[in-house]
GUMARDREN-961480 format. One line per field, with one value per residue: x, z, y of N, C-alpha, C, O, CB in turn; residue number from 1. Coordinates in Angstrom, 3 decimals, always signed. Glycine has a CB too. Layout:
<recs>
n_X = c(X; ...) .
n_Z = c(Z; ...) .
n_Y = c(Y; ...) .
ca_X = c(X; ...) .
ca_Z = c(Z; ...) .
ca_Y = c(Y; ...) .
c_X = c(X; ...) .
c_Z = c(Z; ...) .
c_Y = c(Y; ...) .
o_X = c(X; ...) .
o_Z = c(Z; ...) .
o_Y = c(Y; ...) .
cb_X = c(X; ...) .
cb_Z = c(Z; ...) .
cb_Y = c(Y; ...) .
n = c(NUM; ...) .
</recs>
This chain:
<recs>
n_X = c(+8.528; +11.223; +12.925; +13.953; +17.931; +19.241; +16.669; +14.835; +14.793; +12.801; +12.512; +12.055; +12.676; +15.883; +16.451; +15.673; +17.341; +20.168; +20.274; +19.372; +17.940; +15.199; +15.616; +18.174; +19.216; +17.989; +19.496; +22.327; +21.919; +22.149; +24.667; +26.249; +27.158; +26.994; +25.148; +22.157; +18.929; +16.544; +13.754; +10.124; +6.406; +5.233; +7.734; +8.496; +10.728; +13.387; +16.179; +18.491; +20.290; +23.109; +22.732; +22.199; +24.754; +26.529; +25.032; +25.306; +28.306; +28.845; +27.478; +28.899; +31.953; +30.741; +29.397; +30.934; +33.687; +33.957; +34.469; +34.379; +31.583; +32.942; +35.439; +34.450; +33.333; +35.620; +36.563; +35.142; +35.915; +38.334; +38.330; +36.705; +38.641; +40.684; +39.500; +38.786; +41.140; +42.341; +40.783; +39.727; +40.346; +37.108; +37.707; +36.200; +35.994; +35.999; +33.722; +31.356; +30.326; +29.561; +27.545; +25.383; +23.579; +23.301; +20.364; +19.452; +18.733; +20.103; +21.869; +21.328; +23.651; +22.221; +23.442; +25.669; +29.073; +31.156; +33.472; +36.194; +36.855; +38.792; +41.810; +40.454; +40.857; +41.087; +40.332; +39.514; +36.795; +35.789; +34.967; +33.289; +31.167; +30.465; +29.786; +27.671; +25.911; +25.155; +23.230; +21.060; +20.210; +19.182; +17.235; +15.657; +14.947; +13.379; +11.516; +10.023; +6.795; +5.596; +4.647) .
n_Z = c(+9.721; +11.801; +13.646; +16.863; +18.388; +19.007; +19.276; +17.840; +15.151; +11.998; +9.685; +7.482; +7.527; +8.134; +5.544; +3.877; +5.006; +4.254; +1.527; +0.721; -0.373; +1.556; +1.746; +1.332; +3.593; +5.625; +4.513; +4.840; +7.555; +7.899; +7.243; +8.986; +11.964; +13.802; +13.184; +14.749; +14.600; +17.102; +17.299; +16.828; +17.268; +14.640; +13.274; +12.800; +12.748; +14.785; +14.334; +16.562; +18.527; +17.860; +16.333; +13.951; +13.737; +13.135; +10.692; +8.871; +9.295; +7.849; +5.329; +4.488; +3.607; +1.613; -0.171; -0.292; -0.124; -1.596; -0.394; -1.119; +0.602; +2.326; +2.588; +4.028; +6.348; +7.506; +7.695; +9.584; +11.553; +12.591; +13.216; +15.352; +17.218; +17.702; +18.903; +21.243; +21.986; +23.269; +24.980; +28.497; +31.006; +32.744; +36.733; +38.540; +40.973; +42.039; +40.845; +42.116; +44.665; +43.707; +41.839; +43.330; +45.854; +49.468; +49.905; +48.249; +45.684; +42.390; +39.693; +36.598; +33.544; +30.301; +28.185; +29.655; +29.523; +28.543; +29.669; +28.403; +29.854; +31.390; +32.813; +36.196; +39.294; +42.953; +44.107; +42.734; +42.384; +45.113; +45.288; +42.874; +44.154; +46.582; +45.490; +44.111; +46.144; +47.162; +45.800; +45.525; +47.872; +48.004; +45.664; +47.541; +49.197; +47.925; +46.693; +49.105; +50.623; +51.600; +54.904) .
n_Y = c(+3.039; +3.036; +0.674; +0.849; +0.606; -2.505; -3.839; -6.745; -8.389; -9.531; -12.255; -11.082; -7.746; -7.980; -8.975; -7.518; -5.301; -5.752; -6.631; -9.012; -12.057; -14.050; -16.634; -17.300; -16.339; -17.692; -20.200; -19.457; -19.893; -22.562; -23.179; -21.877; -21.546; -19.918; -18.370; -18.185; -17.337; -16.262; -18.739; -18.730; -19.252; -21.270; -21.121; -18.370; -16.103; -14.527; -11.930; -11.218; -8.521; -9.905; -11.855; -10.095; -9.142; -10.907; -11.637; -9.539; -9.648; -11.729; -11.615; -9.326; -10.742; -12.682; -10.917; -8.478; -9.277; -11.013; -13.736; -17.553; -19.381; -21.496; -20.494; -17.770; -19.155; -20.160; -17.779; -16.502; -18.198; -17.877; -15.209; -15.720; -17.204; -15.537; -13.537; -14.676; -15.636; -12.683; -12.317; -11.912; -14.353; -14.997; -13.939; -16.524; -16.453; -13.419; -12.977; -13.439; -12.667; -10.527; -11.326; -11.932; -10.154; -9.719; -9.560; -11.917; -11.103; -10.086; -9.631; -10.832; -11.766; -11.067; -12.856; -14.317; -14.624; -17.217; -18.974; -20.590; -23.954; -25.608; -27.272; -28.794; -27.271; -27.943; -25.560; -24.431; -25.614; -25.903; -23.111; -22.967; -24.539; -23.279; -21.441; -21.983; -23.300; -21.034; -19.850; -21.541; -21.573; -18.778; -19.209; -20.901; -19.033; -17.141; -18.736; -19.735; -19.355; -16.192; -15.590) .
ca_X = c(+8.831; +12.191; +12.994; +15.486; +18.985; +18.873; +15.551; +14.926; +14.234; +12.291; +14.042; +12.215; +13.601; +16.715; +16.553; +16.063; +18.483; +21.020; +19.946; +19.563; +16.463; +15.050; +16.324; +19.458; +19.343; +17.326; +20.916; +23.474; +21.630; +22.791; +26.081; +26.807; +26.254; +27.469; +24.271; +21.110; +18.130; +14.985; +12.447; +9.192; +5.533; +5.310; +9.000; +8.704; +12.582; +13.847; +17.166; +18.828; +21.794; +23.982; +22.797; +22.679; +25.831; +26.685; +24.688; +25.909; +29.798; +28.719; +27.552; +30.223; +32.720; +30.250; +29.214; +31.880; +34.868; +34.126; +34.707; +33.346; +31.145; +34.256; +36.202; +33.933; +33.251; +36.882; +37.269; +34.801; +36.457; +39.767; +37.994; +36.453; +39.795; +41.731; +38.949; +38.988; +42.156; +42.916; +39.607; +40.913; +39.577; +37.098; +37.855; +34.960; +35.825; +35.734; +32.456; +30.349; +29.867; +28.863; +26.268; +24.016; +23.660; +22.734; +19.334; +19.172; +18.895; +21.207; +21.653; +22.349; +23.826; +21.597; +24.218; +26.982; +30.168; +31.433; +34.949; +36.670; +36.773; +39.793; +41.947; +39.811; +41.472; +40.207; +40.641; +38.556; +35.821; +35.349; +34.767; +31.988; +30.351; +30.185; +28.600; +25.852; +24.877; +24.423; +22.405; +20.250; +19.612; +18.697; +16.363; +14.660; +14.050; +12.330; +10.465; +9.375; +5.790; +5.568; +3.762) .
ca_Z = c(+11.131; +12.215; +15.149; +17.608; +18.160; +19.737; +18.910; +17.547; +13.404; +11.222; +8.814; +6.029; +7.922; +7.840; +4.279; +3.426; +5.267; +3.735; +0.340; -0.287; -0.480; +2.978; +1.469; +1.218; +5.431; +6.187; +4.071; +5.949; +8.919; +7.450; +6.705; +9.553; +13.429; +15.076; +13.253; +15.163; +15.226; +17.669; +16.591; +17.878; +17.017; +12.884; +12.693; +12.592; +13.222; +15.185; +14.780; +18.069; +17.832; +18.134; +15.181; +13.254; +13.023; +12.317; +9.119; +8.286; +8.724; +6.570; +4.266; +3.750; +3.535; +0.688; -1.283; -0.602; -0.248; -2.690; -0.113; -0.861; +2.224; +3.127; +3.179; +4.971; +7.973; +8.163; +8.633; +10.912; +13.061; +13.046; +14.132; +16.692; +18.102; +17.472; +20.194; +22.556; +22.780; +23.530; +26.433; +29.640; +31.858; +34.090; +38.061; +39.255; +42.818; +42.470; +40.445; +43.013; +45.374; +42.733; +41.299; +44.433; +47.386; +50.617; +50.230; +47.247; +44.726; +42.167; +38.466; +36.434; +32.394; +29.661; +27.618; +30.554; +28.641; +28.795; +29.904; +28.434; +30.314; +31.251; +34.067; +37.445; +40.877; +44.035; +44.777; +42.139; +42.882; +46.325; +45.137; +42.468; +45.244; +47.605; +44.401; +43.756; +47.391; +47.906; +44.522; +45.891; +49.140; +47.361; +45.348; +48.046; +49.904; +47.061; +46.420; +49.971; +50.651; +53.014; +56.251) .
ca_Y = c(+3.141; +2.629; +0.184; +0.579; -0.498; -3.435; -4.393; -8.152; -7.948; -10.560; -12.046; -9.811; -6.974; -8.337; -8.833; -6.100; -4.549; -6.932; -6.280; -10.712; -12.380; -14.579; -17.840; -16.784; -15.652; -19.273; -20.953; -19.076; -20.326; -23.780; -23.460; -20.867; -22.228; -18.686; -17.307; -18.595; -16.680; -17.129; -19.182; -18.922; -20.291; -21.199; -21.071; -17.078; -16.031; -13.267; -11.699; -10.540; -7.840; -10.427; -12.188; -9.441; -8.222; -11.407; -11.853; -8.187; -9.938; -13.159; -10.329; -8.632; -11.915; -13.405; -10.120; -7.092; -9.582; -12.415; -14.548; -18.277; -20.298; -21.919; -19.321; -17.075; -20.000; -20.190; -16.347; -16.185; -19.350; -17.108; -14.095; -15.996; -17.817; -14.389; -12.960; -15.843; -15.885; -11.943; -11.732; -12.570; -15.911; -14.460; -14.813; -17.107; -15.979; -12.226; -12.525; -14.296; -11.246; -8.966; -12.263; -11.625; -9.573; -10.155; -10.123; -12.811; -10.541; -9.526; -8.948; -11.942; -11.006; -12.165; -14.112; -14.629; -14.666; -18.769; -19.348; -21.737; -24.936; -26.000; -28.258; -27.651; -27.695; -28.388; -24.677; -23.794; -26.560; -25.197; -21.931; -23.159; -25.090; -22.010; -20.405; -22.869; -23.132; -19.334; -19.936; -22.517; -20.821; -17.846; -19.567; -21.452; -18.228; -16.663; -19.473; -19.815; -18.396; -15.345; -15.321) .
c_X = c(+10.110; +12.492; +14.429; +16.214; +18.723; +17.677; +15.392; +14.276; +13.998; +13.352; +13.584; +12.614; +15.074; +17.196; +16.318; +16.921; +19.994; +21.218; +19.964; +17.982; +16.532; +15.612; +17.311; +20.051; +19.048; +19.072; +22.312; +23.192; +22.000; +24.151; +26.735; +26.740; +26.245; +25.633; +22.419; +19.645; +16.968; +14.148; +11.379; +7.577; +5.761; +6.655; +8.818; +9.974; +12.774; +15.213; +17.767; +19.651; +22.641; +23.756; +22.434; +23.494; +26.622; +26.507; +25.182; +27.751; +29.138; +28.293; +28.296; +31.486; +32.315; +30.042; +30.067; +33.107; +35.185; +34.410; +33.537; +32.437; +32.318; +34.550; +35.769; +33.605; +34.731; +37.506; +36.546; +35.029; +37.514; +39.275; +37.973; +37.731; +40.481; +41.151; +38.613; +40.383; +43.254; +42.006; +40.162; +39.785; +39.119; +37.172; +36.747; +34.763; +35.515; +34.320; +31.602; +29.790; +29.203; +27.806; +25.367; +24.165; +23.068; +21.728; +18.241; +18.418; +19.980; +20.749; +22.217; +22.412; +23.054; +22.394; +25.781; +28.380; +30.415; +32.602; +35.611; +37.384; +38.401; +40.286; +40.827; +40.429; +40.678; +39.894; +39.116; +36.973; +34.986; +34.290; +32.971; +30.537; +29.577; +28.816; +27.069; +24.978; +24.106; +23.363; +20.818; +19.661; +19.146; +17.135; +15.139; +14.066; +12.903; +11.074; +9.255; +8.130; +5.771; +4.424; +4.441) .
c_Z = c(+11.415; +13.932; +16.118; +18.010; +19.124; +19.458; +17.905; +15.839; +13.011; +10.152; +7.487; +6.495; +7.659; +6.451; +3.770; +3.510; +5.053; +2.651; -0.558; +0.416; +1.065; +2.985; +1.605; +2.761; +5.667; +5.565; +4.860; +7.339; +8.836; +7.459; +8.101; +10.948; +13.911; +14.078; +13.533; +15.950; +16.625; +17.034; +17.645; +17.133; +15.197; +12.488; +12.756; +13.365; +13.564; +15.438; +16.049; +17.227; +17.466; +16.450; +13.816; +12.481; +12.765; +10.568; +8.328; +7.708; +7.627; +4.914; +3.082; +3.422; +2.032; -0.562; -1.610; -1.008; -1.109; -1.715; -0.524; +0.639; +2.628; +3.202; +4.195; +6.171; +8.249; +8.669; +9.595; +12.272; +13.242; +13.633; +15.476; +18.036; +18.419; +19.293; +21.113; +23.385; +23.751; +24.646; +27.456; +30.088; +33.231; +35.666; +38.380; +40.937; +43.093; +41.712; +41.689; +43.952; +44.978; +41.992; +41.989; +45.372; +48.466; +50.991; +49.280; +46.395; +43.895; +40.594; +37.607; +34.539; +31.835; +28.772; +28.356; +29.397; +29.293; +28.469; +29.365; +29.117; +30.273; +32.427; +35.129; +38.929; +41.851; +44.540; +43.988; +42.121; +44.256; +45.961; +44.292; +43.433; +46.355; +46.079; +44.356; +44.931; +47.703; +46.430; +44.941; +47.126; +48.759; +46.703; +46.107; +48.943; +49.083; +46.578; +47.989; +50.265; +51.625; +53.997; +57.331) .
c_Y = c(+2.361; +2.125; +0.566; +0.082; -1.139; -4.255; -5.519; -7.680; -9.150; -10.690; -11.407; -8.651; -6.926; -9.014; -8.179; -4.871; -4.552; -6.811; -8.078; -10.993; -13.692; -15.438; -18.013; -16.485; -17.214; -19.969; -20.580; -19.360; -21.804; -23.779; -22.482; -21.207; -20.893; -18.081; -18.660; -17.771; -17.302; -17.495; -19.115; -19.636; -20.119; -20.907; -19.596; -16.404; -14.731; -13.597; -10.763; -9.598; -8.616; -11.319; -11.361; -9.028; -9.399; -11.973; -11.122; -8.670; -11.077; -12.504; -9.444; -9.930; -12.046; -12.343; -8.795; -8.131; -10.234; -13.267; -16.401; -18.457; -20.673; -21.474; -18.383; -18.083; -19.859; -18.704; -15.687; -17.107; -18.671; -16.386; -14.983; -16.537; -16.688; -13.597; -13.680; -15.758; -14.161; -11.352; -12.822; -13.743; -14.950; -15.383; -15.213; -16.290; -14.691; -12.052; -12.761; -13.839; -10.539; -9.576; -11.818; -10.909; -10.286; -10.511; -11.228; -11.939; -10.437; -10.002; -10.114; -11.489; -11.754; -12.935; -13.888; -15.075; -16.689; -18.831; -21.080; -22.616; -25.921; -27.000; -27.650; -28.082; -27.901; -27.216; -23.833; -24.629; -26.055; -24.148; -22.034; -23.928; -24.368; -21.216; -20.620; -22.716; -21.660; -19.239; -20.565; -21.651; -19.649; -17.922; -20.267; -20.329; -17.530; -16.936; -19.873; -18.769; -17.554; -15.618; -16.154) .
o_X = c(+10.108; +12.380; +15.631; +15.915; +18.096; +17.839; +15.940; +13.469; +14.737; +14.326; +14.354; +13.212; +15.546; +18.306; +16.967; +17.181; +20.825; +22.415; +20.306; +17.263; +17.590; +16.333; +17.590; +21.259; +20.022; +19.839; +23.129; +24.013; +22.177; +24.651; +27.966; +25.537; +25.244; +25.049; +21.888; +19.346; +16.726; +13.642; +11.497; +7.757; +6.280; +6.811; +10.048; +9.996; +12.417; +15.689; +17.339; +19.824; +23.245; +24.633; +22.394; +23.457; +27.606; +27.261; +25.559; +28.341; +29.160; +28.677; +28.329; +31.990; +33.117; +30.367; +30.045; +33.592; +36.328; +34.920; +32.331; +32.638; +32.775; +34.385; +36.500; +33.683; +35.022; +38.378; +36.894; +34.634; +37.860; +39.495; +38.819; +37.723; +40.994; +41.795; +37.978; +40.697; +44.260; +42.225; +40.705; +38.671; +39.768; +36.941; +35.968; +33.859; +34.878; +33.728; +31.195; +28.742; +28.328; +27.029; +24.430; +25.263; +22.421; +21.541; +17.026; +17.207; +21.040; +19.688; +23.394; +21.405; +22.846; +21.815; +26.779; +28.268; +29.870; +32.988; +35.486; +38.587; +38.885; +39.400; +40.371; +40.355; +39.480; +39.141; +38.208; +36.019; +33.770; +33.088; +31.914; +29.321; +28.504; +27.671; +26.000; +23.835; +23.035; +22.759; +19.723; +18.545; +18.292; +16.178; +13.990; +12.943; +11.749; +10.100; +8.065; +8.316; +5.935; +3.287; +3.996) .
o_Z = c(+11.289; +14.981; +15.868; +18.302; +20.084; +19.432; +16.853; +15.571; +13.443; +9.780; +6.552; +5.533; +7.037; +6.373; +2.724; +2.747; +5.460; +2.366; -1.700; +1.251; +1.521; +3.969; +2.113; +2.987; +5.905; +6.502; +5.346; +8.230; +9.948; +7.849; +8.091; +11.131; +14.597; +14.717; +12.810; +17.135; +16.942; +16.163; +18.852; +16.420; +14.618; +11.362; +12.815; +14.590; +12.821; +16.079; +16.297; +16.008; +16.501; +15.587; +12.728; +11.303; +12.083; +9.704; +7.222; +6.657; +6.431; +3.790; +1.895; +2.395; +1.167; -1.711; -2.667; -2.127; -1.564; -2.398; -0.290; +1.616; +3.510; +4.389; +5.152; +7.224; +9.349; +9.494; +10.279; +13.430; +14.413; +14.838; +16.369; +19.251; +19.537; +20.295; +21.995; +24.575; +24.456; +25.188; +27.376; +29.600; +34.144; +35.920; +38.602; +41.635; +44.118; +41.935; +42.150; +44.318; +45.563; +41.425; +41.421; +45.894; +48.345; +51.893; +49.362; +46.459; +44.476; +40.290; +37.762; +34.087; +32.266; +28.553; +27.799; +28.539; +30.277; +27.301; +29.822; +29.184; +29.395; +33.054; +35.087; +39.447; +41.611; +45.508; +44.390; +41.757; +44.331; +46.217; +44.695; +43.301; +46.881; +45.946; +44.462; +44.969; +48.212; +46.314; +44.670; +47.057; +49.608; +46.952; +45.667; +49.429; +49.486; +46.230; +47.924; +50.187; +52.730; +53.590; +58.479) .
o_Y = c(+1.137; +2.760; +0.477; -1.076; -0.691; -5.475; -5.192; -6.790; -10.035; -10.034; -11.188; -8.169; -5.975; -9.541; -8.133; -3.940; -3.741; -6.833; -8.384; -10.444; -14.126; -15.602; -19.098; -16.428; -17.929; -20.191; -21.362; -19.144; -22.300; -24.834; -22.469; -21.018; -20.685; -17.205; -19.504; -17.622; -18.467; -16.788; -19.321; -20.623; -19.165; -20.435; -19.594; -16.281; -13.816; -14.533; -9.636; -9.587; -8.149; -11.310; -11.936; -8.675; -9.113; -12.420; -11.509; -8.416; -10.787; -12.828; -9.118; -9.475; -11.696; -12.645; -8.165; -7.958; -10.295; -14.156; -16.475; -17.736; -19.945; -21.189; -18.128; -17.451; -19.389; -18.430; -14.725; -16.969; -18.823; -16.509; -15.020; -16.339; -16.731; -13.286; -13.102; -15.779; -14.240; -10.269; -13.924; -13.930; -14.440; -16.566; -14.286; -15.831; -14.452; -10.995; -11.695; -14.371; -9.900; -8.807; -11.257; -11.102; -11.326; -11.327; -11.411; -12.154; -10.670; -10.547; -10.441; -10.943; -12.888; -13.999; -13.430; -15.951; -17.189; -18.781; -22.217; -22.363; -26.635; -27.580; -26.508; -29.196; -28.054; -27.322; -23.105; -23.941; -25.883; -24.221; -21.549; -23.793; -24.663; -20.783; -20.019; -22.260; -21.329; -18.173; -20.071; -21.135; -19.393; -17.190; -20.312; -20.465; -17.384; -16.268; -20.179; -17.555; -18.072; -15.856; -16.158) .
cb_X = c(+7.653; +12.863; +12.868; +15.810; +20.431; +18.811; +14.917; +13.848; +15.370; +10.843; +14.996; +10.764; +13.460; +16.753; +16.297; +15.427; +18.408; +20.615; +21.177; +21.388; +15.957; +13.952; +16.316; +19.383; +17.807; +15.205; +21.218; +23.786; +20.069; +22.427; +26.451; +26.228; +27.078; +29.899; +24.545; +21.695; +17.541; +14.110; +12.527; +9.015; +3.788; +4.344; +9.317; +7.471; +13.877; +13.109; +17.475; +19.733; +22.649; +23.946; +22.209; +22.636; +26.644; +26.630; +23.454; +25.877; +31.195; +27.009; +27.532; +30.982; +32.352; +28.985; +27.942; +32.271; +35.262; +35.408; +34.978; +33.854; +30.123; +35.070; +36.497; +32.778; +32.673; +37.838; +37.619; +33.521; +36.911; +40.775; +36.466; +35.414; +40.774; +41.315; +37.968; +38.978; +43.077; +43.345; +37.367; +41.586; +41.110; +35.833; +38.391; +35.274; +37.204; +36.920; +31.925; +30.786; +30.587; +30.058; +26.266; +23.451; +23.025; +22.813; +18.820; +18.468; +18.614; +22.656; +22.401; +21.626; +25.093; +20.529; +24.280; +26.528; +31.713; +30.653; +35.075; +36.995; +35.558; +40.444; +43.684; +37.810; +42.301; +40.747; +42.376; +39.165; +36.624; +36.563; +36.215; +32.323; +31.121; +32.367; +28.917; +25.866; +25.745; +26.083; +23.284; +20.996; +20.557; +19.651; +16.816; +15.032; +14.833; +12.686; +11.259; +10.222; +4.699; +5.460; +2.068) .
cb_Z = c(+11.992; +11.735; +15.055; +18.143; +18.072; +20.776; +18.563; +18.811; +12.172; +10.686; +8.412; +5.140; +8.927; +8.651; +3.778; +3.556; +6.195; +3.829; -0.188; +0.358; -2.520; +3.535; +0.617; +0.274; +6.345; +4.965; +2.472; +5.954; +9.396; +6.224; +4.731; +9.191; +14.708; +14.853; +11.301; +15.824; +14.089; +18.423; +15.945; +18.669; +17.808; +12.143; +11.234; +12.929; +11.910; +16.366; +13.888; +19.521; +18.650; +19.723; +15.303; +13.471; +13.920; +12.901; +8.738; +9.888; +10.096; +7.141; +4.823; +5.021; +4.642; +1.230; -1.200; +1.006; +0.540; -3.987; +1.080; -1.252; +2.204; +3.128; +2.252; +4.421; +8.025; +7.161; +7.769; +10.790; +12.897; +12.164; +13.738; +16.442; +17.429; +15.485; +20.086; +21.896; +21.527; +22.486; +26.147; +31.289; +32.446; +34.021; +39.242; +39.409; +43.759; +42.168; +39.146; +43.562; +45.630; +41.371; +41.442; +45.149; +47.506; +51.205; +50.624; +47.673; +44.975; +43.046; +38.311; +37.055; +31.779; +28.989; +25.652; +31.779; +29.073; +28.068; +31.676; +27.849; +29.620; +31.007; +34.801; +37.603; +41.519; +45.059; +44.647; +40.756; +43.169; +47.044; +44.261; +41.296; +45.854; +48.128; +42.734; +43.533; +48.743; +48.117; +43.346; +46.175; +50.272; +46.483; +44.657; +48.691; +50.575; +46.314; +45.691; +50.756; +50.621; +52.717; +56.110) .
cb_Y = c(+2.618; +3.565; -1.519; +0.737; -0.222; -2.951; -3.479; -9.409; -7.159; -10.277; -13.688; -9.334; -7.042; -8.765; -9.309; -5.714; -4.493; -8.146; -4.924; -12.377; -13.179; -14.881; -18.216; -15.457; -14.083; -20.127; -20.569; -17.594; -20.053; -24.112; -22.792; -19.633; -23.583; -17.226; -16.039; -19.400; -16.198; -16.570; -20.713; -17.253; -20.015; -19.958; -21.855; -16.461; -16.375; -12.622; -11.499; -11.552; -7.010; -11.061; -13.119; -9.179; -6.897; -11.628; -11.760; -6.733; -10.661; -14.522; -9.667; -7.246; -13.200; -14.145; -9.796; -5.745; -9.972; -12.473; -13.873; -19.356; -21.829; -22.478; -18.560; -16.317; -21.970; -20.877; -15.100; -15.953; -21.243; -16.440; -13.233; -17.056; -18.916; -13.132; -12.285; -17.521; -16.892; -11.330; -11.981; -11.249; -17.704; -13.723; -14.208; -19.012; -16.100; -11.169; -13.257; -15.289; -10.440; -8.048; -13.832; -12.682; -8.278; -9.660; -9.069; -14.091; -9.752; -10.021; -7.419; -13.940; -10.745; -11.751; -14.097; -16.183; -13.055; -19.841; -19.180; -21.737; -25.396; -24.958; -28.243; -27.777; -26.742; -29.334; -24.178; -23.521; -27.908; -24.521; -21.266; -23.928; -25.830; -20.653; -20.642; -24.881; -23.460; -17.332; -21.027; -23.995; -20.551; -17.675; -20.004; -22.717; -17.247; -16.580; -20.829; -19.909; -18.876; -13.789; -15.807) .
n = c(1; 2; 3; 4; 5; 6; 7; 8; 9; 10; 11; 12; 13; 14; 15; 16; 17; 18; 19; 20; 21; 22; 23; 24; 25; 26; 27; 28; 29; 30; 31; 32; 33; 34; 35; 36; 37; 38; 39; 40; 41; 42; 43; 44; 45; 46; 47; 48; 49; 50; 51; 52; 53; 54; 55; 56; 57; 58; 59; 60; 61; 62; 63; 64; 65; 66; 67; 68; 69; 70; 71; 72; 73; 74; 75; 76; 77; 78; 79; 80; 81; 82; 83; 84; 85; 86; 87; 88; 89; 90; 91; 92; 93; 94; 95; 96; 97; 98; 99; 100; 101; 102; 103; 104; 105; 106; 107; 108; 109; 110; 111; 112; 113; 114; 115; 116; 117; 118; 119; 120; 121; 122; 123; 124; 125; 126; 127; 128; 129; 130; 131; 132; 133; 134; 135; 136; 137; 138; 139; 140; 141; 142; 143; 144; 145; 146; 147) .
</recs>
């Protein structure tokens, strides 16, 4: 029975789909930070997509490319800077409309992209402040009991 994409895989799934033995997945979880599955009760590890297709690159680095461990962390810290540095800085201000609606609802992503952190103005301070509150007020209506 084949699962579908997206769908979270054990890590004998994922060793098998890999063609390396579990030990070998548990060690690259050592040496590797970008690959962190879920753990849940008894240590039993679920891979997301996301750590997937990482193990799939650490994969290919270590057994198509020859790359060593070092080498392969260091070409997946280039990738990663290469694609940091060519995704734009999102606007805080034009998100913050489209975070919630009017009637404290609204759609929040499950791994929110994370802007790198940089000077912060007073302009942009404001703006996060306006955010939080309509956050907070949101939350306390929801939480408030009806009648």
């Amino acid at each position: 029975m084949d699962k579908d994409d997206g769908a979270f895989l054990t890590i004998g799934e994922l060793a098998r789909e890999l063609g390396v033995a579990q030990h070998i997945l548990r060690y690259w979880e050592s040496r590797f930070p970008q690959l962190r599955p879920l753990q849940r009760s008894g240590n039993r590890r679920y891979y997301r997509p996301r750590d997937v297709e990482i193990a799939r690159q650490i994969n290919r680095l270590l057994n198509v490319e020859g790359f060593t461990v070092r080498g392969a962390q260091r070409a997946l810290a280039d990738a990663r800077k290469a694609r940091q540095a060519t995704e734009p800085t999102p606007d805080l201000a034009a998100a913050a409309p489209a975070a919630v609606d009017g009637k404290g609802q609204g759609e929040l992503p499950i791994d929110p992209p994370r802007p790198r952190v940089e000077a912060v103005g007073p302009s942009d301070l404001s703006v996060l402040i306006a955010r939080l509150t309509a956050i907070r007020r949101n939350l306390q209506e929801a939480l408030e009991p009806e009648g």
